[in-house]
C-alpha positions as CSV (number, residue, x, y, z in Angstrom):
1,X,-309.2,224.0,64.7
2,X,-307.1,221.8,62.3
3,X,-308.3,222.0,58.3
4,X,-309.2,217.8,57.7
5,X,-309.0,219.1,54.0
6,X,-305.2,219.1,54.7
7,X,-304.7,216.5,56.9
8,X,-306.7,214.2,54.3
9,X,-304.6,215.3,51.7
10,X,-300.8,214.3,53.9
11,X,-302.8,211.3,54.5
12,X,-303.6,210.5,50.7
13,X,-299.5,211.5,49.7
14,X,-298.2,208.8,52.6
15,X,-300.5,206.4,51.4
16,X,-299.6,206.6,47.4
17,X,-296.0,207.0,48.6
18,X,-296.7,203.5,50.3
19,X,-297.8,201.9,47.5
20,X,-294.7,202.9,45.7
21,X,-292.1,201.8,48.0
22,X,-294.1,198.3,48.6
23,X,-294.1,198.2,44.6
24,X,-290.1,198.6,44.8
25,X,-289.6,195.7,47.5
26,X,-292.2,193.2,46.2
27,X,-293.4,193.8,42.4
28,X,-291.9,191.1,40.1
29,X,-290.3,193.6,37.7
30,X,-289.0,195.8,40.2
31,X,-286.9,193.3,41.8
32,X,-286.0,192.4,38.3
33,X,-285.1,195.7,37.1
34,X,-288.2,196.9,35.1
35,X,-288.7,200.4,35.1
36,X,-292.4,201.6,35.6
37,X,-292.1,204.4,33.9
38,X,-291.0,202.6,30.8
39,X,-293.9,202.5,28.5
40,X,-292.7,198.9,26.9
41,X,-292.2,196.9,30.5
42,X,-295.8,198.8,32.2
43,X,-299.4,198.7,32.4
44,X,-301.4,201.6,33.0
45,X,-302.1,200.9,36.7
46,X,-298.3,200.2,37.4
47,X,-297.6,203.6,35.2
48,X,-300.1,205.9,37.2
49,X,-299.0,204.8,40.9
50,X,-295.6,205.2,39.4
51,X,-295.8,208.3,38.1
52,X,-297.4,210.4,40.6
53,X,-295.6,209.7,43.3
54,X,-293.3,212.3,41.4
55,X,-296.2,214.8,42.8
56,X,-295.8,213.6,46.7
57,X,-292.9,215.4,47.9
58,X,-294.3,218.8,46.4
59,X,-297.2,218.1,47.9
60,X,-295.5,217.7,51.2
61,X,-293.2,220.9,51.2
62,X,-296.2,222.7,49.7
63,X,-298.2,221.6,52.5
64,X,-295.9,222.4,55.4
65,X,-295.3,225.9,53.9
66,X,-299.2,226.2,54.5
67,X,-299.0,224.8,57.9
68,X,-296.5,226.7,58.7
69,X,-298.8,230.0,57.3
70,X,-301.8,228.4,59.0
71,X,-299.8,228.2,62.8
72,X,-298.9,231.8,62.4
73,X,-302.5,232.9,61.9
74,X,-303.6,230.8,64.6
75,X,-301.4,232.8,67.0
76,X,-298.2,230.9,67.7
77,X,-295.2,233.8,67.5
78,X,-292.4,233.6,64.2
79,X,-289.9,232.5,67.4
80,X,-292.1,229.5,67.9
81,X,-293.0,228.5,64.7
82,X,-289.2,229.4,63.4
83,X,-288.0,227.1,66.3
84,X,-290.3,223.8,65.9
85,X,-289.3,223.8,61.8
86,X,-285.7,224.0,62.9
87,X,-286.0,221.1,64.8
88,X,-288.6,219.4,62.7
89,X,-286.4,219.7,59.8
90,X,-283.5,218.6,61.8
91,X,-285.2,215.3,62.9
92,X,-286.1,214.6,59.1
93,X,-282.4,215.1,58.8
94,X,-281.3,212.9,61.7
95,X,-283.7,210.1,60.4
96,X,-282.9,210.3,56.3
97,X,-279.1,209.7,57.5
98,X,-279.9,207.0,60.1
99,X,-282.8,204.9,60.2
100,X,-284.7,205.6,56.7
101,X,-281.1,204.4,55.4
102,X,-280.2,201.8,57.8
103,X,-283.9,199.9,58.0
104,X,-285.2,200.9,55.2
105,X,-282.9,201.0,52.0
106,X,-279.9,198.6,52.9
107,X,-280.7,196.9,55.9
108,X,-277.4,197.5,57.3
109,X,-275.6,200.1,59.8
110,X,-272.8,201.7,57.7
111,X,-271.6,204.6,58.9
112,X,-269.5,205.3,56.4
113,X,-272.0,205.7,53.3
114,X,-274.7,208.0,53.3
115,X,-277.7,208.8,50.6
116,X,-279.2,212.3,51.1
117,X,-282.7,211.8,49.6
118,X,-286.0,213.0,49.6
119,X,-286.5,213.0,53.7
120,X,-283.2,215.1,53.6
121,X,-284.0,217.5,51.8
122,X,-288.1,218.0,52.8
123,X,-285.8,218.5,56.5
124,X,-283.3,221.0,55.0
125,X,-286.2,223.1,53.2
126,X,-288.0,223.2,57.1
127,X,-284.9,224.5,57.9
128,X,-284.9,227.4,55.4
129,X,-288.5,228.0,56.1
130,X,-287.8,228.3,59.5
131,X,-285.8,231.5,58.8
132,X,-288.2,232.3,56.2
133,X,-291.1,232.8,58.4
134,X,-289.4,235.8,60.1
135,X,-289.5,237.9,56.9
136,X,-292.6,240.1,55.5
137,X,-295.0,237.6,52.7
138,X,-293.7,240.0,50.1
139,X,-289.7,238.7,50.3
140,X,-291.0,235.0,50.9
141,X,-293.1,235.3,47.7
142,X,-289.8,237.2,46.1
143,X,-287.6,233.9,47.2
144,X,-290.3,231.3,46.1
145,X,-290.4,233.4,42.4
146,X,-286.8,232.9,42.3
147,X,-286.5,229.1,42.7
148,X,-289.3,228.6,40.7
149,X,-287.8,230.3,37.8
150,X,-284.2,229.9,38.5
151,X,-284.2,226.6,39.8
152,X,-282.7,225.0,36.6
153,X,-280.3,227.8,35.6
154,X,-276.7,226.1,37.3
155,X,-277.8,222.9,35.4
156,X,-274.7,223.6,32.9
157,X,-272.2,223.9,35.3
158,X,-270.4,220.4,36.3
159,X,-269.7,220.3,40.2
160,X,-265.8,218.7,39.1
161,X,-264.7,222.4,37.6
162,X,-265.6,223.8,41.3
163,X,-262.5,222.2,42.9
164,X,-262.3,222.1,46.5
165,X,-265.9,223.2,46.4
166,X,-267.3,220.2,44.4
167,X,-269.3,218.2,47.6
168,X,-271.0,221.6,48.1
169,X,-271.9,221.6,45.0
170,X,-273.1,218.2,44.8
171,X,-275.5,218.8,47.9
């Protein structure tokens, strides 16, 4: 059976993440540039929902690393599990570049500008879990050591001294 204690939690992220984007479309000193994070133009209630939001797309890809766990130990194969991330995370892709962008950021169908943002990347790590899964716990735990700890050791290097390999760079 399904854990409620997980599904209550993805239920309490979407609902603080919400609250935030209302807060960015209809809050008087977001649509006048206030920054709720900025101690002089805040109040505490504004501050909090502000600031852990920060914690919600964690929560997510921590969360569908333990589904994905949770579906192998309930029986479904590494093929199966490898195969609905895939095209999990490509849908996530599909809809960051399309309708979270179109509908919900600028209200307009440009095809010709494109924000990769939180949605993208949550559907580009189920991606990489996807061929995660097929490897033993010890080399997933081995890969998740590494971007913990290394994740901020390229910060030095500028993607315009990469050349031709800049964009790839900047993704």
């Amino acid at each position: 059976p399904r854990l409620d204690a997980v599904d209550v939690l993805r239920g309490l992220v979407m609902a603080l993440m919400a609250l935030d984007h209302a807060r960015d479309f209809f809050h008087f000193g977001a649509t006048h540039g206030h920054d709720p994070l900025d101690l002089a133009h805040t109040t505490p209630a504004l501050f909090f929902t502000r600031w852990i939001t920060h914690y919600c797309a964690p929560t997510f890809i921590f969360l569908a690393g333990l589904g994905a766990f949770l579906s192998g130990t309930r029986g479904k194969s590494r093929r199966e599990l490898s195969r609905f991330l895939v095209t999990r995370g490509l849908w996530l892709v599909f809809l960051e570049l399309t309708y979270v962008q179109w509908l919900g950021w600028t209200f307009a169908f440009d095809l010709h500008t494109h924000f990769a943002l939180v949605i993208w990347a949550i559907g580009w790590s189920m991606i990489v879990l996807a061929a995660l899964v097929h490897l033993p716990v010890g080399a997933v735990t081995a890969f998740g050591l590494v971007l913990i700890v290394g994740h901020n050791a390229f910060d030095g290097i500028k993607s315009a001294s990469l050349g031709a390999w800049a964009p790839l760079w900047q993704i």
